[in-house]
Backbone bond lengths (Angstrom), bond angles and torsions (degrees), N, CA, C in turn:
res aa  C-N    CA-C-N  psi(-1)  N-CA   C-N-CA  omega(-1)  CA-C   N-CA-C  phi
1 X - - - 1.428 - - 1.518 109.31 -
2 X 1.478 112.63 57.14 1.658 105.89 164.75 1.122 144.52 -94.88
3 X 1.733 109.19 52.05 1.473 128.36 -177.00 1.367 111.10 -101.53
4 X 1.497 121.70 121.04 1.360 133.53 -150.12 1.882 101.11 -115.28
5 X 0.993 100.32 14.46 1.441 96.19 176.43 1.985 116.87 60.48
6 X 1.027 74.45 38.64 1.955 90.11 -160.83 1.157 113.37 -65.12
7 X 1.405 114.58 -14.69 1.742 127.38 177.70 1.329 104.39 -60.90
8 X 1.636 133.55 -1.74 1.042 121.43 -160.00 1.661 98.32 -92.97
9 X 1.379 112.53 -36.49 1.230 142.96 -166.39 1.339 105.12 -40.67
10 X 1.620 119.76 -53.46 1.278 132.15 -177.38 1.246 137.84 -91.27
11 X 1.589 103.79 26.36 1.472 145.99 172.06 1.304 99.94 -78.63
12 X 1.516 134.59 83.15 1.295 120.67 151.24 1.136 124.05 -43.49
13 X 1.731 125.13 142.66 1.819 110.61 -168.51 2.226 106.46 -96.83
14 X 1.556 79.05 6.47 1.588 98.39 -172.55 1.654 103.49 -94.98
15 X 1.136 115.01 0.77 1.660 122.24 155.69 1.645 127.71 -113.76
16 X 0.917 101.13 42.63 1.670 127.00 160.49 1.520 116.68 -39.41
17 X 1.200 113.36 -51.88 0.894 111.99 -171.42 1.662 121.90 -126.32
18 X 1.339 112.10 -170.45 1.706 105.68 168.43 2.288 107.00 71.16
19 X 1.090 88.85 138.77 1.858 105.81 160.91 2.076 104.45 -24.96
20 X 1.074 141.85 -41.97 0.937 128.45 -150.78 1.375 106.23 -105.70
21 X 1.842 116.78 -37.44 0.934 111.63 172.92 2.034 118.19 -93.04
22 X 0.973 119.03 35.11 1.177 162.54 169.05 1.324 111.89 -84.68
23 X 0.766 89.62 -76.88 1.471 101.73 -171.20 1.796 123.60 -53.66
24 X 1.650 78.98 -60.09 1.871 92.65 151.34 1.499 120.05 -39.51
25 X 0.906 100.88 -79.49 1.371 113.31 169.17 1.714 116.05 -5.54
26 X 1.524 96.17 -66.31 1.461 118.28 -167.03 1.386 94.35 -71.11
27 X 1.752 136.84 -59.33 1.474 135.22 167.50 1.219 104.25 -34.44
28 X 1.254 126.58 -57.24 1.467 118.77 -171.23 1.601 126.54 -72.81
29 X 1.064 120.83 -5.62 1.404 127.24 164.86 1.312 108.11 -98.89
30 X 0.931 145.83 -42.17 1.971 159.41 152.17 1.284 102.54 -26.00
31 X 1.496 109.64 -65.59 1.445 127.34 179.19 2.029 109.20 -50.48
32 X 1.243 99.40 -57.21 1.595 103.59 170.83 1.129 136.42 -52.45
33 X 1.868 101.66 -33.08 1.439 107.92 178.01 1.924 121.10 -95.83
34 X 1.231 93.27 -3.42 1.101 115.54 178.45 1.875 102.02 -70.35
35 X 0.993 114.53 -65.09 1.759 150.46 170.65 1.623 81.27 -27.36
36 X 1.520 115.01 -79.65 1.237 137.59 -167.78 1.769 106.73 -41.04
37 X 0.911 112.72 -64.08 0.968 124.27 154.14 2.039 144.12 -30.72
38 X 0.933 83.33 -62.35 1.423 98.94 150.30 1.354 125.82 -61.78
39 X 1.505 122.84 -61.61 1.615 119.29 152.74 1.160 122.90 -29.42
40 X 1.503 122.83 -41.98 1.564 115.78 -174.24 1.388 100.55 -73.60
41 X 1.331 110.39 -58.63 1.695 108.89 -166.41 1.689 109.11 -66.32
42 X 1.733 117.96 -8.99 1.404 97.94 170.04 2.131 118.57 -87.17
43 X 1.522 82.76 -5.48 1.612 96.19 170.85 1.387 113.28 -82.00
44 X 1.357 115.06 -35.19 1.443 106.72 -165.38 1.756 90.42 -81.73
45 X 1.532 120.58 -33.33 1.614 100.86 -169.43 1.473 101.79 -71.98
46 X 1.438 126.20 -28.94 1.683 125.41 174.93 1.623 104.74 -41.96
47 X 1.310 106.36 -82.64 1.443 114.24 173.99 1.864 110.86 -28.53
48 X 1.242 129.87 -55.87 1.473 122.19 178.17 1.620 102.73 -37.53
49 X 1.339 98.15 -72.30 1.362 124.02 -177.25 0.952 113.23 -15.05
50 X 1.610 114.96 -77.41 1.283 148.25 -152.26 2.443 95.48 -64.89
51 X 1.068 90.04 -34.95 1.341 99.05 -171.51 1.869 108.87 -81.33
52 X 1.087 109.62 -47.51 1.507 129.67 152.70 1.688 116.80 -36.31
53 X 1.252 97.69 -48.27 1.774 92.29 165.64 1.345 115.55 -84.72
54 X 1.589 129.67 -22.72 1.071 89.54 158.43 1.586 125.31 -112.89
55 X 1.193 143.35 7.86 1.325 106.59 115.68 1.297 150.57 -3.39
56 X 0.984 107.35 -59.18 1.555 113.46 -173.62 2.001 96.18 -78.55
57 X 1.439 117.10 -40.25 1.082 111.44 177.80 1.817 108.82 -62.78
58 X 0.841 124.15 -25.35 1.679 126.70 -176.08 1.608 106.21 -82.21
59 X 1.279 116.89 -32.33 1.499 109.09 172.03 1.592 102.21 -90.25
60 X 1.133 151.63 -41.64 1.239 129.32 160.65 1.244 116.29 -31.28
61 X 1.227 137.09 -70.45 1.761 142.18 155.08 1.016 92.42 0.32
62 X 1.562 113.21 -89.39 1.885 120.24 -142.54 1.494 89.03 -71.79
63 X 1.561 140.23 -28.07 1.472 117.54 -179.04 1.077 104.36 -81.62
64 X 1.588 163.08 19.62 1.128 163.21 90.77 1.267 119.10 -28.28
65 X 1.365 141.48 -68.83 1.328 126.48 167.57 1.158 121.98 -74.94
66 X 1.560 125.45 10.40 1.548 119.76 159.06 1.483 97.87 -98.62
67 X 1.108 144.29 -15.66 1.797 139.65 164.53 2.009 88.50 -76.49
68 X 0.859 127.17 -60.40 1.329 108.93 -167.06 1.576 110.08 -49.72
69 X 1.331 111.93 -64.11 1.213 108.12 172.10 1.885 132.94 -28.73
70 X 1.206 95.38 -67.34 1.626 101.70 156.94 1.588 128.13 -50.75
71 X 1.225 101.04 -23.99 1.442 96.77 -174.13 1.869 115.48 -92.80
72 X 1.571 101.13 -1.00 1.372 105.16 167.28 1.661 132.54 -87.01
């Protein structure tokens, strides 16, 4: 998750005001929450993931000691 919210950066502080710097404004919070956004849902698919391997690591196990078993 190395999104730094960097859209903020390119906020001149000399557009304060008026339609244009407005607007920015509005991109730049959109832009942030967007970011924000993305972080969560790349945590929540980590977490799937993360759970998915082991799963998959726990049935490797039991298909190992069910081949051992058989193989005696």
């Amino acid at each position: 998750m190395g999104y730094n919210k960097i859209w903020w950066n390119y906020r001149p502080d000399f557009w304060t005001t008026g339609t244009i710097g407005t607007e920015m404004r509005d991109i730049a919070k959109r832009m942030t929450s967007l970011v924000d956004q993305l972080q969560r849902k790349e945590a929540y698919y980590w977490q799937k993931f993360s759970a998915m391997e082991q799963s998959v690591s726990q049935m490797q196990a039991q298909g190992s000691w069910i081949a051992s078993a058989f193989a005696k």
